[in-house]
Backbone bond lengths (Angstrom), bond angles and torsions (degrees), N, CA, C in turn:
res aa  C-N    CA-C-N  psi(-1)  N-CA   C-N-CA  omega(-1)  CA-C   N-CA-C  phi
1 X - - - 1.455 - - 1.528 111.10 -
2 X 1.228 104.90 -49.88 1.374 106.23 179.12 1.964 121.12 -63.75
3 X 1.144 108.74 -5.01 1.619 125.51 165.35 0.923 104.96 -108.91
4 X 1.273 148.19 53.69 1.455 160.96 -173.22 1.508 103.30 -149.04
5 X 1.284 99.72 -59.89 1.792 115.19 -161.78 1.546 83.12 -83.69
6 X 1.338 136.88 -51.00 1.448 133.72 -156.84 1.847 100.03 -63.30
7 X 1.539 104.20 -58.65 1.926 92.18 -171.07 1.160 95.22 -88.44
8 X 1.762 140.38 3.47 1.696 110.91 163.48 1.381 100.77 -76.15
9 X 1.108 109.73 -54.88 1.852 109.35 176.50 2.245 110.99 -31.99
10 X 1.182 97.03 -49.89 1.582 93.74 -171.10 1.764 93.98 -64.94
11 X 1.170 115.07 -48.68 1.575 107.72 -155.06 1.446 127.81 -83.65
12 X 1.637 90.81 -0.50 1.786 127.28 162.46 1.169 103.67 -80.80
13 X 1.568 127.68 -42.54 1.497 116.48 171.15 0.949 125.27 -87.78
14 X 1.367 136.83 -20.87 1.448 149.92 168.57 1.931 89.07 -58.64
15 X 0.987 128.76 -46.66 1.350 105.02 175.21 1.302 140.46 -90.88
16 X 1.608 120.78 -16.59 1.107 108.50 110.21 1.135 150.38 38.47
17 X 1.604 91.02 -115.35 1.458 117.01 167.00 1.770 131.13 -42.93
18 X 1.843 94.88 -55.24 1.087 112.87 160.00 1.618 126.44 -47.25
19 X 1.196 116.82 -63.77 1.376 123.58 -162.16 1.986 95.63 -73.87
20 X 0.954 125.96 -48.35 1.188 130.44 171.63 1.862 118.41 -35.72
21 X 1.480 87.52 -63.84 1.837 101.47 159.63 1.571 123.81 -50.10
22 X 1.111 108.66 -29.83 1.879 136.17 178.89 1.603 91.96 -69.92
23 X 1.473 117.68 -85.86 1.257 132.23 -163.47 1.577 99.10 -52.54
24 X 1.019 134.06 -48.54 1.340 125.47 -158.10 1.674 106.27 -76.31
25 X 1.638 102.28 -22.66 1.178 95.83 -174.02 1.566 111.18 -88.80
26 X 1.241 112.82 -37.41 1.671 116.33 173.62 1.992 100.41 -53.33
27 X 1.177 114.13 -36.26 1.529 105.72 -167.37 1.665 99.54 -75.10
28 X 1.290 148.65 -39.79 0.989 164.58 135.04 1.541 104.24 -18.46
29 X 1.250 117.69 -83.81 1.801 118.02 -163.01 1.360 99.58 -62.37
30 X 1.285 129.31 -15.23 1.653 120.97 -152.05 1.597 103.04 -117.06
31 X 0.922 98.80 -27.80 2.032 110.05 -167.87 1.499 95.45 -44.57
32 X 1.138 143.73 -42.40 1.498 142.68 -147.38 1.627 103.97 -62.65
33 X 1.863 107.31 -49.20 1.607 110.79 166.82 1.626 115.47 -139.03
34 X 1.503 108.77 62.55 1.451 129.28 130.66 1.193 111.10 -138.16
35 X 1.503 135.92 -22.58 1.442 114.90 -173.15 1.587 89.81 132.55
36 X 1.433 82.17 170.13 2.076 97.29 151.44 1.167 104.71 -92.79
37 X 1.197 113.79 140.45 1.389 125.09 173.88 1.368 99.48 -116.28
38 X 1.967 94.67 118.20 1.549 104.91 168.95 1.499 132.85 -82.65
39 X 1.334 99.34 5.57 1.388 112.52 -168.54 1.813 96.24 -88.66
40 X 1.219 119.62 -41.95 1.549 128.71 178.33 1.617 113.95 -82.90
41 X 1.380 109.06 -16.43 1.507 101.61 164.12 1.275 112.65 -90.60
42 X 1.620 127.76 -21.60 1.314 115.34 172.35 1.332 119.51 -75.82
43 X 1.768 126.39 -41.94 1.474 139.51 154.73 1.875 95.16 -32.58
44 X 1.187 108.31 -95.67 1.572 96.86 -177.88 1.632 121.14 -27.28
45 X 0.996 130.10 -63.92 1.617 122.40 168.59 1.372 114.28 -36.02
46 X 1.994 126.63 -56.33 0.998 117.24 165.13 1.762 137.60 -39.64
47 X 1.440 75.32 -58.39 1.752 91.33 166.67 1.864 119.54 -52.01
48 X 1.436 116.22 -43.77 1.344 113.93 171.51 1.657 118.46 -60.69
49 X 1.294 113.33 -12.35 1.509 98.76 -178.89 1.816 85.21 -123.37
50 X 0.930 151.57 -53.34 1.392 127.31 176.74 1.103 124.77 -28.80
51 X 1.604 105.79 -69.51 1.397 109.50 176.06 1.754 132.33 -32.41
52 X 1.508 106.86 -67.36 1.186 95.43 155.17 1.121 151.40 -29.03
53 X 1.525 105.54 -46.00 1.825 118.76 -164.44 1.785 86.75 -78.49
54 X 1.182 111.00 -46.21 1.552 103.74 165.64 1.571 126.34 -0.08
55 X 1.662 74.56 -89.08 1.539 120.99 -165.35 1.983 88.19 -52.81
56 X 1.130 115.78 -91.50 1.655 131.95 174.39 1.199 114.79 -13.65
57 X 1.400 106.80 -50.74 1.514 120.22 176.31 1.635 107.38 -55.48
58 X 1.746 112.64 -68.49 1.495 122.09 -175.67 1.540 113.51 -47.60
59 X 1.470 111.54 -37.50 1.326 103.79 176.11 1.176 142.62 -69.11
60 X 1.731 99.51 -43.57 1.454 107.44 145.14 1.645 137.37 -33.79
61 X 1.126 73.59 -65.88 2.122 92.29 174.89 1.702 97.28 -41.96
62 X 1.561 129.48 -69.91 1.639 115.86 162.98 0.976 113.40 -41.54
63 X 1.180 164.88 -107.26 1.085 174.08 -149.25 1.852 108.94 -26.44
64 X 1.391 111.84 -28.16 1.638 113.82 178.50 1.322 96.04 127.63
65 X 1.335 157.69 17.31 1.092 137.64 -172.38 1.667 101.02 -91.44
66 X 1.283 93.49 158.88 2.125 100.24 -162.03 1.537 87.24 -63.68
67 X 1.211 101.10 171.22 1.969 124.85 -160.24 2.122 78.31 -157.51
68 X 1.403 77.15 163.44 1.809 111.56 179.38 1.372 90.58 -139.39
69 X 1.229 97.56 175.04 1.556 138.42 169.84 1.719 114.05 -74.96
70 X 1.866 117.72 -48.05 0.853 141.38 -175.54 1.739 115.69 -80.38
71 X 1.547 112.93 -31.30 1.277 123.89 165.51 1.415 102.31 -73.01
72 X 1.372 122.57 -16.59 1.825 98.02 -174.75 1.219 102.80 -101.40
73 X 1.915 118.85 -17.93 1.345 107.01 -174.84 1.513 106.71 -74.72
74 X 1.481 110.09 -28.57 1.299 119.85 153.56 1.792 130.46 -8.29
75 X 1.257 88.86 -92.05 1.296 117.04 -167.34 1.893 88.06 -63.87
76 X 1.214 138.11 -55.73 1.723 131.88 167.18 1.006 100.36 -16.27
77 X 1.452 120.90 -91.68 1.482 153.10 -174.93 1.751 105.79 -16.13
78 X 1.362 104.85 -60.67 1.881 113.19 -165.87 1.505 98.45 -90.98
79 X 1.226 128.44 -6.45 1.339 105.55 172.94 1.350 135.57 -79.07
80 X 1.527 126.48 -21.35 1.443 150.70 154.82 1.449 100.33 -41.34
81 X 1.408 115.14 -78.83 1.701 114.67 -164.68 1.505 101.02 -39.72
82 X 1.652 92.82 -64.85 2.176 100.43 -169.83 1.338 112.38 -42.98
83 X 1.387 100.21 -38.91 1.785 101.38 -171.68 1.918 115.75 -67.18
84 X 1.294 108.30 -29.69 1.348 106.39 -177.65 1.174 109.03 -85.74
85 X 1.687 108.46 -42.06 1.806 96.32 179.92 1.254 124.18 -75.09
86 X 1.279 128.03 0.38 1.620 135.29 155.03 1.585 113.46 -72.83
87 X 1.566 114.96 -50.04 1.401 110.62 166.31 1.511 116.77 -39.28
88 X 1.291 113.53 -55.05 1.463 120.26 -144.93 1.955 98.09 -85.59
89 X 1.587 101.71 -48.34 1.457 100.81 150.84 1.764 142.72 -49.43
90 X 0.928 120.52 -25.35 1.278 128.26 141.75 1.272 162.89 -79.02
91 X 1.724 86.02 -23.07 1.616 99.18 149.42 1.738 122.35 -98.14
92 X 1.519 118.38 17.07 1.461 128.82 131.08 1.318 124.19 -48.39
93 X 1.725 106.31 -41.43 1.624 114.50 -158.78 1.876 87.00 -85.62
94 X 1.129 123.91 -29.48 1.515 135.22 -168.49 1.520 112.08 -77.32
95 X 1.577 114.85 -14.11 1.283 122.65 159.57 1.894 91.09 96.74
96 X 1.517 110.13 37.41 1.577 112.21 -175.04 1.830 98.56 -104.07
97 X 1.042 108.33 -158.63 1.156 108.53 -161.45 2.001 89.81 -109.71
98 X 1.177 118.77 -38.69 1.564 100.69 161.14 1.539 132.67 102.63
99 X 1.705 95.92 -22.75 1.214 113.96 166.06 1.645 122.90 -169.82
100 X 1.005 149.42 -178.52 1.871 153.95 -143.89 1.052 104.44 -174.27
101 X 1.987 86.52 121.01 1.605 89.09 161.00 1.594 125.15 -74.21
102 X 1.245 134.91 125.27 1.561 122.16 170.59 1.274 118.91 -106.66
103 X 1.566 103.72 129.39 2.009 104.24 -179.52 1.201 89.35 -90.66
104 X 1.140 119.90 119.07 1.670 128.22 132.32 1.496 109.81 -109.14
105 X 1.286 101.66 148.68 1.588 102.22 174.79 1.900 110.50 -67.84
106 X 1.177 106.80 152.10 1.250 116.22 166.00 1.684 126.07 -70.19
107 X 1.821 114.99 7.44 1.583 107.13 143.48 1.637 117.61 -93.38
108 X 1.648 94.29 -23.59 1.551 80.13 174.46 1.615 127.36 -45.92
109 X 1.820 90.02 -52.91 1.341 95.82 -146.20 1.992 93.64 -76.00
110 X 1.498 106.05 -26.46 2.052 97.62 172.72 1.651 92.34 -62.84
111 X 1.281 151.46 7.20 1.581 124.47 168.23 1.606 90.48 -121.80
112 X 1.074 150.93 -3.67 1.384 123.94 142.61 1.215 118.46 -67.31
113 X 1.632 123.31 -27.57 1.580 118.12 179.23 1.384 103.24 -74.13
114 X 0.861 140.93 -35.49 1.750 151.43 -127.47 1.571 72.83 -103.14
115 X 1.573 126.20 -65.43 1.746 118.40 -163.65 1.613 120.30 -69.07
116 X 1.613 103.33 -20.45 1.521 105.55 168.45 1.365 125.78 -77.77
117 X 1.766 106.60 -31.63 1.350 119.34 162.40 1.744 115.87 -36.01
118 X 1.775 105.95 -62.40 1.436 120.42 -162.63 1.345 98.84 -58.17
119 X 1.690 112.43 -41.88 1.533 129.68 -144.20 2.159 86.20 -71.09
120 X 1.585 107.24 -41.06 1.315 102.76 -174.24 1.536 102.11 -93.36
121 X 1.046 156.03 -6.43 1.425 141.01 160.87 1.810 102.73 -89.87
122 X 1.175 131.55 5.17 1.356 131.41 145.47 1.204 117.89 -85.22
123 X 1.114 141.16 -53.93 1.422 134.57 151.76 1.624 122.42 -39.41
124 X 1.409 121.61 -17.86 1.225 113.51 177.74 1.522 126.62 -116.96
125 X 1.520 97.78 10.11 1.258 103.05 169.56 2.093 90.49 -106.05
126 X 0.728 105.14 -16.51 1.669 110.59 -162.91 1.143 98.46 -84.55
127 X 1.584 131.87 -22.16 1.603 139.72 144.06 1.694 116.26 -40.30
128 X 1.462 107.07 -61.01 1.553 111.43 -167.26 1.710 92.48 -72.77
129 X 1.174 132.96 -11.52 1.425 115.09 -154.22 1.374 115.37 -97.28
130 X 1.583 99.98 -13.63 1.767 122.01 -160.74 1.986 88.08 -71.47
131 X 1.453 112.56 156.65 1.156 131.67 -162.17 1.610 88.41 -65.68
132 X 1.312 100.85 148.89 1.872 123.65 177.51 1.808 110.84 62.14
133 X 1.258 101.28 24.97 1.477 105.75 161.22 1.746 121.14 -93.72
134 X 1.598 98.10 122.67 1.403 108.40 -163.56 1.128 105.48 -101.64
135 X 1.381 138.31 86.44 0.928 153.46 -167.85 1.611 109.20 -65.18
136 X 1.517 116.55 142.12 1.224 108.75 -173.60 1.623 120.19 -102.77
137 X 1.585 113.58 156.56 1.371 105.24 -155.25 1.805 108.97 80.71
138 X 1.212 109.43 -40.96 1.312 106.85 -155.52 1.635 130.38 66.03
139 X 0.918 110.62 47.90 1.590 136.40 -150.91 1.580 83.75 -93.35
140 X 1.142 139.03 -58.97 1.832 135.72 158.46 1.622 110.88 -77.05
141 X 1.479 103.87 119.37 1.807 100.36 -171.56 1.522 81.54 -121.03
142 X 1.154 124.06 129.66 1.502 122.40 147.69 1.369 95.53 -124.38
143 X 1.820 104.03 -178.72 1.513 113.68 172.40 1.547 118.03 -83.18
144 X 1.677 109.67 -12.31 1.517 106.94 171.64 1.439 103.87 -80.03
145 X 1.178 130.28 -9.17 1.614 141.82 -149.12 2.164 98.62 -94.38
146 X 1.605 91.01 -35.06 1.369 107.74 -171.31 1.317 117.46 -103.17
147 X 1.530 103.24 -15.22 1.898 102.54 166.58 1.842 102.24 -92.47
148 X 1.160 110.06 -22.68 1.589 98.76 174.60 1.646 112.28 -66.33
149 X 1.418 98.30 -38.73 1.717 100.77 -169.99 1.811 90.68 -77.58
150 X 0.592 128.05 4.38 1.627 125.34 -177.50 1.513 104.35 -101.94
151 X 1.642 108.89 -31.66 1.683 92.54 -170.61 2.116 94.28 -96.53
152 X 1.251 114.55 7.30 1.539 110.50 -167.08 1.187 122.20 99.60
153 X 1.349 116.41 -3.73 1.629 133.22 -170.27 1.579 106.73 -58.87
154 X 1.335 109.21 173.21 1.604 101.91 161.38 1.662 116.01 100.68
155 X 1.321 104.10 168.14 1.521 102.32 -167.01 1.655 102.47 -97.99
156 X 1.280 100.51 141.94 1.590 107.37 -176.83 1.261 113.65 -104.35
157 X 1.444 120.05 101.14 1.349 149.31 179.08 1.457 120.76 -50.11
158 X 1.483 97.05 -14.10 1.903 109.88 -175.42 1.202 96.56 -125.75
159 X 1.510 144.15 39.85 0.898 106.13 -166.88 1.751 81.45 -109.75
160 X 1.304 101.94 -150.17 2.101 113.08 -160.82 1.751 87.65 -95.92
161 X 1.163 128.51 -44.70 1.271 162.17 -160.50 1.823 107.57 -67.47
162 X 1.165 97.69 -78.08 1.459 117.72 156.19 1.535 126.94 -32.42
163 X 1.320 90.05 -48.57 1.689 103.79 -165.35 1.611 93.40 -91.19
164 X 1.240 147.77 -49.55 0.857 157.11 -160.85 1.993 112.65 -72.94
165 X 1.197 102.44 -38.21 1.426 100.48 179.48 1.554 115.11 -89.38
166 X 1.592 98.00 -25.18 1.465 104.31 164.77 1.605 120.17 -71.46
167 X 0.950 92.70 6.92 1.874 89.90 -172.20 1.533 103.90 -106.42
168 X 1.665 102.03 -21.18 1.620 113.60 -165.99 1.759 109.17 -92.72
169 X 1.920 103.51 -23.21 1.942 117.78 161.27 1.022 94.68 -57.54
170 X 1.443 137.11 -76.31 1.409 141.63 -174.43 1.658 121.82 -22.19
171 X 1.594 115.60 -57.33 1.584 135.42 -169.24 1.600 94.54 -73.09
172 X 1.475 97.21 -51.17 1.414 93.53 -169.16 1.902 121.52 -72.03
173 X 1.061 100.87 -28.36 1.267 125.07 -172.91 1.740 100.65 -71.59
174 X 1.139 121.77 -36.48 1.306 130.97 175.98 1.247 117.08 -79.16
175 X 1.764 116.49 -32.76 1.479 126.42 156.69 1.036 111.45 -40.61
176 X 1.361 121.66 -80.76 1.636 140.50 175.79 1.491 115.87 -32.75
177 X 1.248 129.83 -25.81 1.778 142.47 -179.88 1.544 72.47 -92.04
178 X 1.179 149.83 -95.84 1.697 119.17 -133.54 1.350 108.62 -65.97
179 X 1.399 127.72 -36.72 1.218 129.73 178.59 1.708 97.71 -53.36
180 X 0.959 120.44 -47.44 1.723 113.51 -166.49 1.419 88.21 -71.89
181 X 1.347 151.00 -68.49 1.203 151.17 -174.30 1.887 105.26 -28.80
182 X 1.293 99.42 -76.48 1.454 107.88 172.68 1.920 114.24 -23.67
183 X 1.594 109.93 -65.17 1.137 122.31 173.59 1.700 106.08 -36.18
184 X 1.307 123.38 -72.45 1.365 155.74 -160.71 1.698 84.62 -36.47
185 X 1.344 124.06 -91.45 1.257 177.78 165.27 1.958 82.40 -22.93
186 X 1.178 131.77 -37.05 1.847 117.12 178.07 1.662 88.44 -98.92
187 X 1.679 123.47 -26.85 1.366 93.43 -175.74 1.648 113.51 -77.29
188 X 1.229 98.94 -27.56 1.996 92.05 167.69 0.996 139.39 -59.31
189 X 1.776 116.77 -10.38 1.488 137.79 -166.62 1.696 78.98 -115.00
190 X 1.178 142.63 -41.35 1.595 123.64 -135.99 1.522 81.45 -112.19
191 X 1.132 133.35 -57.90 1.300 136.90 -103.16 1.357 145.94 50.46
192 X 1.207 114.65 3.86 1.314 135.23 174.68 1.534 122.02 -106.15
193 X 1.043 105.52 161.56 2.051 121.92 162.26 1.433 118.21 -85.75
194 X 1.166 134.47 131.05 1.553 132.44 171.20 1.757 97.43 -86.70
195 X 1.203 116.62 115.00 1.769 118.35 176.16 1.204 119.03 -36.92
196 X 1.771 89.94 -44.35 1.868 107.21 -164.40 1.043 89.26 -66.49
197 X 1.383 112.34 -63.88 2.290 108.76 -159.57 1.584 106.93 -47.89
198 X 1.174 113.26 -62.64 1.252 114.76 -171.64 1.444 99.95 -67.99
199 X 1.058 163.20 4.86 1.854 147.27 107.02 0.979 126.52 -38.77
200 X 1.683 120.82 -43.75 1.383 116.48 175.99 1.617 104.73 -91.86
201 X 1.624 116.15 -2.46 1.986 84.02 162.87 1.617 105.76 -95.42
202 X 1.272 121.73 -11.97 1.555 114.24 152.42 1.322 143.82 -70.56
203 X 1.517 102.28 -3.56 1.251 119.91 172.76 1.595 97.34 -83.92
204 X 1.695 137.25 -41.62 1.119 129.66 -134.29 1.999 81.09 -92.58
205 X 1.400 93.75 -46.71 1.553 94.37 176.52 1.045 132.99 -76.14
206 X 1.382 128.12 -5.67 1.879 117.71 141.41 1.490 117.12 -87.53
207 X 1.291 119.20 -11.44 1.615 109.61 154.71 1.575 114.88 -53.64
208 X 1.235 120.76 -57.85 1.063 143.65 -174.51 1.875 114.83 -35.68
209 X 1.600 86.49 -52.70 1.543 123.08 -172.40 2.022 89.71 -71.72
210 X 0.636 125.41 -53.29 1.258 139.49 -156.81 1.410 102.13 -73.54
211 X 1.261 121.95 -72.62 1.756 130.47 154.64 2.009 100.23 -11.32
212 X 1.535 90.39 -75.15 1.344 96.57 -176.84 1.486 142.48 -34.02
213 X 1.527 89.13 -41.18 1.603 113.46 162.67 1.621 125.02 -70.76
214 X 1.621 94.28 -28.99 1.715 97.25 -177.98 1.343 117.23 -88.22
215 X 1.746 113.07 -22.47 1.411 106.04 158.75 1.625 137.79 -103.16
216 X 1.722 91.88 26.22 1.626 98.38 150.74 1.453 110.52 -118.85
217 X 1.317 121.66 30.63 1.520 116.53 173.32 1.229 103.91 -120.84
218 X 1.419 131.79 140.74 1.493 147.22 159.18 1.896 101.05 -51.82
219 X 0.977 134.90 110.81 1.199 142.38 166.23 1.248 123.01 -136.41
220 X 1.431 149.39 -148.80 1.350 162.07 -164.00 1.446 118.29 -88.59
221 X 0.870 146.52 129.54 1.597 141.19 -159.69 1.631 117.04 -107.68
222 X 1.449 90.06 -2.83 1.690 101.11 174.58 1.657 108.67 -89.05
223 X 1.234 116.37 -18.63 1.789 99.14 160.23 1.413 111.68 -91.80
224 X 1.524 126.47 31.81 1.187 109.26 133.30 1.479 153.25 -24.64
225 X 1.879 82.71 -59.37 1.946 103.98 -170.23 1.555 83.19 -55.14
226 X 1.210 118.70 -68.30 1.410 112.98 -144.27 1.809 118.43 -82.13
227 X 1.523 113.02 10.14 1.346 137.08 124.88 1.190 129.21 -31.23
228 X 1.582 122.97 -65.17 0.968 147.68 131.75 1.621 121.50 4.78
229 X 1.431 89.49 -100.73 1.408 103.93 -175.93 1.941 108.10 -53.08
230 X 1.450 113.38 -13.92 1.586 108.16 -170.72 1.317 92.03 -66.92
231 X 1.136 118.88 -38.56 2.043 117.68 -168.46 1.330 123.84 -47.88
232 X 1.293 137.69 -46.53 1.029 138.23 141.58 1.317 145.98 -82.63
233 X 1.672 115.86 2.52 0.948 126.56 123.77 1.600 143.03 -28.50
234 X 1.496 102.79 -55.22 1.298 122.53 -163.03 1.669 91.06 -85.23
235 X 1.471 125.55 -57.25 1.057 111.73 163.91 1.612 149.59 -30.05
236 X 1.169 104.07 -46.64 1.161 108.95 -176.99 2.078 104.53 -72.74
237 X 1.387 93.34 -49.69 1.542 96.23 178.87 1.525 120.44 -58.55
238 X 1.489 113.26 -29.45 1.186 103.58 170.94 1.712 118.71 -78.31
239 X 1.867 107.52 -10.54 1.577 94.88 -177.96 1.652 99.83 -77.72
240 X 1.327 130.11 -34.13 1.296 134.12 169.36 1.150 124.13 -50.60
241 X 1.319 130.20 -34.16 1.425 134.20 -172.82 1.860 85.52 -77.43
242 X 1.398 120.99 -62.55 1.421 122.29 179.11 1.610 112.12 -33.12
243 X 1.347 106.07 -62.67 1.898 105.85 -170.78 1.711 92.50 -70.79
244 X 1.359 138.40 -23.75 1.328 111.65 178.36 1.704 99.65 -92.08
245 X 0.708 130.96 -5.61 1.778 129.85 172.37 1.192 97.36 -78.67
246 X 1.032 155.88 -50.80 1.933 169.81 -162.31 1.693 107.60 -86.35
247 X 1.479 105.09 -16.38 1.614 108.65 -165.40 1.200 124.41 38.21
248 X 1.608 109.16 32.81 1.451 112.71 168.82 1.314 110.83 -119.10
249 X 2.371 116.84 69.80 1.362 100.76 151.69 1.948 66.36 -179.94
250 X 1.343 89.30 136.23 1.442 123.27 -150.51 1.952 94.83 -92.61
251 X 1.421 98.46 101.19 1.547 119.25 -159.73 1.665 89.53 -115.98
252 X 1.808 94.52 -172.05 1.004 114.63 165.10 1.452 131.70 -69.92
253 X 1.326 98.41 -2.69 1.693 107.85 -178.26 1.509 110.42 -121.18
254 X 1.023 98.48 6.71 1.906 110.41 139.75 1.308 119.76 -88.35
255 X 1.489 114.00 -33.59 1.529 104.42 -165.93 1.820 104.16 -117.69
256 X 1.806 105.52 80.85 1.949 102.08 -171.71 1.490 101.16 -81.39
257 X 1.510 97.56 145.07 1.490 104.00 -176.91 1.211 117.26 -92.70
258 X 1.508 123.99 152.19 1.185 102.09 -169.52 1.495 92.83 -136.13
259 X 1.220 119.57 147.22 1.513 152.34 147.24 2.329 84.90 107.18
260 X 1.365 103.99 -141.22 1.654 119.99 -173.95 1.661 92.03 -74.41
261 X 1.333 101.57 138.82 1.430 138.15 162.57 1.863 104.51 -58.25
262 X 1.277 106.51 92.46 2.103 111.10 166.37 1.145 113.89 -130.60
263 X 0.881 123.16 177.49 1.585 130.82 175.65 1.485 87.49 -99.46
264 X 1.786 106.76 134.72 1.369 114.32 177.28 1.446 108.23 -74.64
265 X 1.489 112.87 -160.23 1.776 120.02 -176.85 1.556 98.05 -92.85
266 X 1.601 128.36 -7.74 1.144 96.42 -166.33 2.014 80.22 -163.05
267 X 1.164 101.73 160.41 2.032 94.01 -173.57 1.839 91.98 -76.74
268 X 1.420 107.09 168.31 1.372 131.01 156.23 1.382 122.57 -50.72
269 X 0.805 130.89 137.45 1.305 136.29 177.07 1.992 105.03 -60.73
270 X 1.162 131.85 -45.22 1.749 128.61 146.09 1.024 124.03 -50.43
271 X 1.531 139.28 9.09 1.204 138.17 -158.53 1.480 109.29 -95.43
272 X 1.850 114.12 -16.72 0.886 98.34 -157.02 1.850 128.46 110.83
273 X 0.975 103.84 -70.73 1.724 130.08 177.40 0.930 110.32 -72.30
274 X 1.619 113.41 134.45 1.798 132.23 -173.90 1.424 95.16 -93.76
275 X 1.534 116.66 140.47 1.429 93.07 174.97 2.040 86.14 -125.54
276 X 1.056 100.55 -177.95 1.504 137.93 -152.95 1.549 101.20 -74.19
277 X 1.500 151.37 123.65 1.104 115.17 174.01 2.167 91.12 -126.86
């Protein structure tokens, strides 16, 4: 188990890593005639502190660091979404087509949401329940509940750690609701599913899920920093995902390109650049 959670953890951050390195660089090489795109500088920010904690996390986990039951159903769970939306994202960069429409009917897809829902509010009560969980309020009292809090056991509700990854379920978790909205909202116009979207709002919601798990587990205190840095990270990307969910802030998905990628004869008028008259 613990080589399960260790290379899903690395190959969750290796992409990450990857796609982050991708985005930052398309927002960079391309800005001159589409713009900055805030939607790929906030993904890249995300990506700079996920990725890591990933990576830090997986290594640890080899190395001996404690594992759950709930971290491995975990790490199962998020590897499907990550894995396709890196496929499908890279064979964009490969000059492929990048993404699929999928018809499923709209009961299917409310009883795949409805079973991932259960699948993640079983995992997250199955978090608080694992031995030396100090439940707050104390709203569950048993006598194993009261010899753990007696020996120091238990999850620490104040801690920097705690507070910090819970703040980043929250951002992300709220990501993942517009992205599902978004989805909702093209299948009523299309009749269809976009592969990618619906990967990347399952990507946002087993991140989410995953966070969740790492700040009710006792683990390593060196993915702090990059704890840290998720906080305003997560912020900013979630105010972007909002103004591009609202279509009130003039992105890359206002401005679609059409035919081969060149540098025009003269910059965009968003570019920034005065030109010569």
């Amino acid at each position: 188990m613990s080589l399960v959670i260790g290379i899903g953890s690395l190959m969750i951050g290796l992409a990450y890593a990857g796609l982050g390195s991708l985005s930052a660089w398309e927002t960079i090489s391309l800005h001159r005639y589409r713009g900055w795109s805030r939607f790929g500088i906030g993904f890249s920010l995300m990506a700079a502190s996920c990725g890591p904690h990933h990576l830090v996390h997986g290594w640890h986990v080899l190395q001996g660091e404690p594992i759950s039951y709930p971290m491995f159903a975990a790490t199962l769970i998020g590897l499907p979404a990550g894995l396709i939306f890196v496929l499908l994202r890279f064979e964009t960069v490969l000059g492929g087509q990048g993404d699929r429409w999928v018809a499923v009917s709209a009961h299917r897809a409310m009883l795949l949401v409805g079973a991932f829902t259960l699948v993640a509010g079983v995992l997250a009560a199955w978090t608080f329940a694992q031995p030396g969980a100090d439940f707050a309020f104390q709203f569950l009292c048993t006598s194993a509940g009261l010899a753990d809090r007696g020996t120091g056991g238990g999850i620490d509700y104040g801690s920097v750690t705690f507070l910090a990854n819970m703040f980043v379920v929250i951002a992300y978790g709220m990501v993942g609701c517009y992205l599902a909205d978004r989805q909702v909202r093209s299948y009523l116009v299309n009749g269809g599913w976009s592969l990618s979207g619906v990967a990347l709002t399952g990507v946002f919601f087993t991140c989410a899920q995953m966070h969740f798990i790492d700040a009710t587990t006792q683990g390593s205190g060196s993915l702090l920093f990059f704890d840290l840095i998720g906080i305003p990270a997560s912020i900013y990307f979630l105010w972007v995902v909002k103004q591009v969910h609202n279509d009130s802030v003039m992105d890359w998905n206002r401005r679609p390109l059409v035919g081969a990628a060149a540098t025009p004869a003269r910059p965009s008028p968003w570019s920034g650049e005065r030109t010569q008259h």
